[in-house]
C-alpha positions in Angstrom: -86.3 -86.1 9.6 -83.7 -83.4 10.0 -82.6 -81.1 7.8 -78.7 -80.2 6.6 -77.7 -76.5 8.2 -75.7 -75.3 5.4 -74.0 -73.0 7.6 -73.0 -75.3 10.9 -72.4 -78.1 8.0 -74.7 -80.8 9.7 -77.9 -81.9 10.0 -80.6 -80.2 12.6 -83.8 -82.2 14.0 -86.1 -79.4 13.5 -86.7 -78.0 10.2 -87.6 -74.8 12.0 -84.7 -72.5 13.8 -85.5 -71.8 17.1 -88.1 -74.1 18.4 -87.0 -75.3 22.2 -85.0 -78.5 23.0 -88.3 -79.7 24.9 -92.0 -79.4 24.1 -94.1 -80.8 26.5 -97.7 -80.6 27.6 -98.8 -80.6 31.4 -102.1 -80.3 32.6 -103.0 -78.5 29.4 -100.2 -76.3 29.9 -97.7 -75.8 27.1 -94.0 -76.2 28.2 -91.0 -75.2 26.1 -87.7 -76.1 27.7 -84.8 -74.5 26.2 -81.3 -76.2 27.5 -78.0 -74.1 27.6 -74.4 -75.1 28.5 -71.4 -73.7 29.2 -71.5 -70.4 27.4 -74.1 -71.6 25.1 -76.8 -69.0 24.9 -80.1 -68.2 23.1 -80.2 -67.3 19.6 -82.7 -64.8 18.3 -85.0 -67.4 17.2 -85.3 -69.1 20.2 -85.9 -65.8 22.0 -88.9 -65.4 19.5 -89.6 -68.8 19.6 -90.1 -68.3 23.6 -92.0 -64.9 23.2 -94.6 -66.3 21.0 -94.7 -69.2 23.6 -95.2 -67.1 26.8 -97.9 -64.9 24.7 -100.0 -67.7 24.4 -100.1 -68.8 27.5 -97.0 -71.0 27.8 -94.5 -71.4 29.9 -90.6 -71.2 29.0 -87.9 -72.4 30.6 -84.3 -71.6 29.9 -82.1 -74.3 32.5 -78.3 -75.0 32.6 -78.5 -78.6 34.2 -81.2 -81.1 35.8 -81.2 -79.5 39.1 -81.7 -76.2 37.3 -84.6 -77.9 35.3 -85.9 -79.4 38.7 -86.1 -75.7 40.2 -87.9 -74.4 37.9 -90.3 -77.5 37.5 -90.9 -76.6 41.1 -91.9 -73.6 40.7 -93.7 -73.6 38.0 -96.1 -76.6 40.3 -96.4 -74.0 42.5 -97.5 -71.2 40.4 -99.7 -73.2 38.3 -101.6 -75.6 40.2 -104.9 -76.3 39.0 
């Protein structure tokens, strides 16, 4: 259930500001995938959002487009192979 940003004058789908675009878990990993277009860019939520992510442990990714996404998913097989 969303809730009705006053401000923007329509409804979110999270009741929380800032939480990532994707949540996902991989391999016990926690994966929060912002996406940005255009000239869209990160709020100060999401930058907390992210922080508090990446402290525990996460991983955040901040991608533009799938082949963007696909880079990073790369890399972060790569770095965290178990």
């Amino acid at each position: 259930m969303g809730v009705f940003d006053t401000k923007q004058m329509h409804f979110r789908a999270s009741a929380k500001k800032g939480v990532s675009d994707v949540l996902a878990v991989h391999r016990s990993w926690l994966i929060a995938i912002e996406i940005k277009i255009g000239k869209d860019q990160l709020s100060d939520e999401q930058i907390g959002f992210m922080r508090n992510i990446e402290h525990t442990g996460g991983v955040v990714m901040v991608v533009k487009d799938f082949e963007d996404f696909e880079k990073q998913w790369k890399t972060y097989l790569t770095t965290r192979s178990i």
